[in-house]
C-alpha positions in Angstrom: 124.1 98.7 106.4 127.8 99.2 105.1 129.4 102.2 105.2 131.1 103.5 102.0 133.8 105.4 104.1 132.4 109.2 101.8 132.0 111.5 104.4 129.8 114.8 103.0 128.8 118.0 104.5 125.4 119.5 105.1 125.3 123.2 103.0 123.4 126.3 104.7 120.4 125.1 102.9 120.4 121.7 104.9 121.4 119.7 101.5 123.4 117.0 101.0 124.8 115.6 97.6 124.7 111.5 97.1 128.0 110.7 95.4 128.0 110.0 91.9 128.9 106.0 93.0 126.2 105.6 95.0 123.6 106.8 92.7 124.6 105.0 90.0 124.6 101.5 92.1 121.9 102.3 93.4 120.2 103.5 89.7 119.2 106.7 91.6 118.8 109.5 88.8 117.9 113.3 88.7 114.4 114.1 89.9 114.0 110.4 91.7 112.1 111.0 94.8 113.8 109.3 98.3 111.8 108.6 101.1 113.6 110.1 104.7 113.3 107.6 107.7 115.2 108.1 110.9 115.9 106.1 113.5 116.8 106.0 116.9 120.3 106.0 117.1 120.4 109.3 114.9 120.6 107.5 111.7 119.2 109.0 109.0 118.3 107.0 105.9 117.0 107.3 102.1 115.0 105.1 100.3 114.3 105.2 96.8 111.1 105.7 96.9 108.8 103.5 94.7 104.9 104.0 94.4 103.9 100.7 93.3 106.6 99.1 95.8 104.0 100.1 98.5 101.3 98.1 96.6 104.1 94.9 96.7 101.6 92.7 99.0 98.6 93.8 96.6 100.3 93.2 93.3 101.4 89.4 94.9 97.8 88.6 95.1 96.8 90.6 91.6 99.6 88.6 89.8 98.4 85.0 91.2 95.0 85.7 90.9 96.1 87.1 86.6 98.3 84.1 86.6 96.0 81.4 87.9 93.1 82.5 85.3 95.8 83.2 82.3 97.7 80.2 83.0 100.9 81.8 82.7 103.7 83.1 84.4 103.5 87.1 85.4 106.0 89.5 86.2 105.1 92.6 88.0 108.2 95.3 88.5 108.5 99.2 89.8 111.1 101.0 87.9 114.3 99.3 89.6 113.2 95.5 90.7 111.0 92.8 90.4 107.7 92.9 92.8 105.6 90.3 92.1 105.3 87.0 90.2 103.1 84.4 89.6 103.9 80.9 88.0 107.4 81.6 87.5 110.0 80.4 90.0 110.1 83.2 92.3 113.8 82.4 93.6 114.4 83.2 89.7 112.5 87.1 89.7 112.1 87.8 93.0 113.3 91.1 94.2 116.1 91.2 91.5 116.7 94.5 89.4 115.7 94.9 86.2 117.4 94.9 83.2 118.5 97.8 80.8 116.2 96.6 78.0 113.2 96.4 80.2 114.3 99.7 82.2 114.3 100.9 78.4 111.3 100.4 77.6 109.3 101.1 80.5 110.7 104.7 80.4 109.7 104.2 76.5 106.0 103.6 77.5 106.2 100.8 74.7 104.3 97.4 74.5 106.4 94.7 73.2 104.9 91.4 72.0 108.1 89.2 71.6 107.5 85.3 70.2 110.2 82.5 69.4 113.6 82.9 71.3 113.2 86.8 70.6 113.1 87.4 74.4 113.8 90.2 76.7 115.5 89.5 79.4 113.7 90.8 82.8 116.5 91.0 85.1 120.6 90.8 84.3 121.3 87.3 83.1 117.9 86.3 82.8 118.6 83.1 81.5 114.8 81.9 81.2 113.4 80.4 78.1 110.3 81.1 76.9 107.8 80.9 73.6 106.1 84.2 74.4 106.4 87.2 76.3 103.9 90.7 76.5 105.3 93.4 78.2 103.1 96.4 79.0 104.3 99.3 81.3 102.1 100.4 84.1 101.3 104.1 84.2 100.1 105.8 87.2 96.7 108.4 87.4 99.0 111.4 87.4 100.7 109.8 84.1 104.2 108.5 85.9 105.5 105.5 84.2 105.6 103.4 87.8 106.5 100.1 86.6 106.0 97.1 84.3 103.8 93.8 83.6 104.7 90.9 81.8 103.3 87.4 80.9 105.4 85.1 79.9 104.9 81.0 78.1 106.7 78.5 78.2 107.1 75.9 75.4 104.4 74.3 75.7 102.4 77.0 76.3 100.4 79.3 74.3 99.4 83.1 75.0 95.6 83.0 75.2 93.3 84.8 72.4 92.8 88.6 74.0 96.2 89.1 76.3 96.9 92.4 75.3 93.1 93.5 76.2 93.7 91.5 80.0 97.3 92.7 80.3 95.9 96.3 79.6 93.2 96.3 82.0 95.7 94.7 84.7 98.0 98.0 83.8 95.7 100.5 84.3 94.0 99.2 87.4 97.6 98.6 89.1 98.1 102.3 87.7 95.0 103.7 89.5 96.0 102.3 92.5 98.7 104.4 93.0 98.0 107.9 94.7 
């Protein structure tokens, strides 16, 4: 943990305020619900809370099993970071936060198909080169957007006949999964 040296006071209705700095390192917004853990030396902690974070085992096996059958890479995210991925190098994905244009357009609810160098990255300086990428966003039962899937090709790769119809089906069962 490091401290931050901001030092805030609890109100008379036992509330605190997250300063402006933190929230916006940490991509915290209005509404965002925190989980509250404790622990024994009287330290109370948040955690941005993610849905499909707590599904982060699962969606490892989903996206190996998706990426063994597909033959490509997959990229599973919450809202903030990278989950899951198959067939890419995960030293690469693994864990790091998303990028704007992605953030964008998983709040967006938008499918993007992107071919030939016209790429989005996943995370900041996403550097990866790829002939294809699907993007679809994963929506929970209740309708929360909770997150993202991708496929991705590489050169010498091609998308298979019926992604979008696979990548949809992935979406909605990681979607349903979520309480």
């Amino acid at each position: 943990m490091r401290a931050t040296g901001i030092v805030r006071r609890i109100d008379d209705l036992g509330r605190v305020v997250i300063p402006k700095e933190i929230r916006k390192t940490l991509r915290i917004r209005e509404g965002d619900p925190l989980e509250i853990f404790t622990a024994k030396d009287g330290e109370v902690i948040l955690k941005k809370y993610s849905p499909i974070g707590e599904l982060t085992e699962f969606s490892q096996e989903y996206a190996e099993t998706l990426g063994e059958v597909l033959g490509c890479g997959i990229v599973v995210t919450d809202l903030d970071s990278i989950i899951a991925v198959s067939k890419v190098p995960k030293k690469e994905y693994k864990e790091k936060s998303i990028s704007k244009e992605l953030e964008q357009l998983i709040e967006n609810r938008e499918t993007k198909s992107l071919k030939d160098n016209k790429i989005l990255p996943l995370y900041k300086d996403d550097s990866m080169e790829y002939a294809g990428q699907i993007i679809m966003p994963i929506v929970s039962s209740s309708g929360d957007c909770i997150g993202s899937i991708t496929v991705v090709s590489k050169e010498n790769e091609t998308l298979p006949d019926g992604i979008e119809k696979i990548l949809k089906i992935a979406s909605n069962f990681l979607g349903k999964q979520v309480q």
